[in-house]
C-alpha positions in Angstrom: 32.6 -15.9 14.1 31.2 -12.7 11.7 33.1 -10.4 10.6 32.0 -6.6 10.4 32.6 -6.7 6.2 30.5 -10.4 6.0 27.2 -8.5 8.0 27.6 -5.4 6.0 27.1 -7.4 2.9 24.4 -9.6 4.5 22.4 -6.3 5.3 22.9 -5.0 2.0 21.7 -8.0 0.1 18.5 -8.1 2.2 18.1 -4.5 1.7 18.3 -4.9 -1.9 15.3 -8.0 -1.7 12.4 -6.6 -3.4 9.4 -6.5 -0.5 5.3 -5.7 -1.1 4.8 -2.6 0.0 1.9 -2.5 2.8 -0.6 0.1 1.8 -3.5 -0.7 3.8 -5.9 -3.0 6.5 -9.2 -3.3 5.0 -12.0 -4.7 7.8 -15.6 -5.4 6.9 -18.0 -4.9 9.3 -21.9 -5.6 9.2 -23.7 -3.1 11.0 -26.9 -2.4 12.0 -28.7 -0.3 10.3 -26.0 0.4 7.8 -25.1 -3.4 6.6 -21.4 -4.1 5.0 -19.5 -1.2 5.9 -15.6 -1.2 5.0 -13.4 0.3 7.3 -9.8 0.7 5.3 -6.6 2.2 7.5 -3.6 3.5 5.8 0.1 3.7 7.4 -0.1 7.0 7.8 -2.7 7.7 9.8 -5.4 8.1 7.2 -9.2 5.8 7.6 -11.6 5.6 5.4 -15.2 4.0 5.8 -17.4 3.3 2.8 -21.2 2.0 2.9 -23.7 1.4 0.8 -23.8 3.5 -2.5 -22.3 6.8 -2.7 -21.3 6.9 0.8 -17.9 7.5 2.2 -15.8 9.3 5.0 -12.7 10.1 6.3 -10.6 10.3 9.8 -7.2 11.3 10.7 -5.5 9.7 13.5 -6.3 7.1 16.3 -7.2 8.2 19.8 -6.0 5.4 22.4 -7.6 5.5 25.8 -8.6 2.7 28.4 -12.2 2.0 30.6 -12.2 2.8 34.3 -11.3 -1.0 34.7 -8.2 -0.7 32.6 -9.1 -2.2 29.1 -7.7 -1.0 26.1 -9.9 0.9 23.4 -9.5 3.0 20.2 -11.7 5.7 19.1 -11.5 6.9 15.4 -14.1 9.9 14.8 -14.7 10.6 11.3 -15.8 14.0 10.0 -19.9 13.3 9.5 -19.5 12.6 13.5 -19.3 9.1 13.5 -17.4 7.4 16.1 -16.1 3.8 15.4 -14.6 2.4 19.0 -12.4 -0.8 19.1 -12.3 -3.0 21.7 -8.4 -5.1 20.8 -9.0 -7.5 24.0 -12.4 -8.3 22.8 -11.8 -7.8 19.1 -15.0 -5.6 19.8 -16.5 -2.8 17.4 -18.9 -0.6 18.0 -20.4 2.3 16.5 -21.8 5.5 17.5 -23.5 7.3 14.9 -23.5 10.5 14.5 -27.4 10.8 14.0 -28.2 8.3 16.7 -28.2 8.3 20.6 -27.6 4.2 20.8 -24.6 2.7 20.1 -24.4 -0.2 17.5 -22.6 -3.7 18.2 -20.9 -4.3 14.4 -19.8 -8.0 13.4 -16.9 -8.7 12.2 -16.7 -10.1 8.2 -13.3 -10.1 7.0 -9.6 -8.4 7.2 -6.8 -8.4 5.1 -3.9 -6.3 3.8 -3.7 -4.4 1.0 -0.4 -4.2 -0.7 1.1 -0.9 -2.9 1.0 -1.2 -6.7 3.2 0.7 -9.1 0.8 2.4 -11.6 2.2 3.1 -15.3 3.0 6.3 -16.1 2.1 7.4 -19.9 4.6 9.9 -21.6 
């Protein structure tokens, strides 16, 4: 059997464990139209999307919402008026862009994570 004192240290030595820190998911899309766009979402809330040269917007937040027929999807708008939605049942993205009256099917490249790095400080 544990005893209180034996848990308290076990949750003080995994507290103690040094962890990566998870700054960010990083998807690549290719997308007509625009080819390899990068779609990077931060913990707290914040998205950025980056194309081609010299192009590059933000979004705050996720807007969660469903179809008529009940399936899950995500809406992130960023501020030129571009609207990425996410199909997670599908693993579906589409775009609408801001400019355009069609929506655009994107492919999926890659994802991974991101972790936090500890940047020198000079004195």
């Amino acid at each position: 059997m544990l005893n209180p004192s034996n848990i308290m240290m076990a949750c003080l030595f995994y507290m103690l464990l040094p962890a990566p820190g998870h700054a960010a998911s990083v998807l690549r899309l290719n997308c007509p139209e625009r080819a390899m766009m990068t779609v990077t979402r931060f913990n707290y809330g914040l998205t950025t999307l980056e194309w081609a040269e010299r192009h590059f917007q933000v979004a705050a937040g996720v807007k969660r919402n469903q179809t008529a027929e009940g399936s899950p999807f995500r809406v992130i708008s960023f501020r030129n008026g571009d609207d990425l939605v996410y199909f997670p049942e599908k693993h579906l993205h589409i775009f609408f862009y801001a400019d355009r009256e069609n929506p655009v099917v994107c492919k999926d490249i890659d994802t991974f994570t991101t972790h936090a790095i500890k940047l020198l400080r000079y004195r």
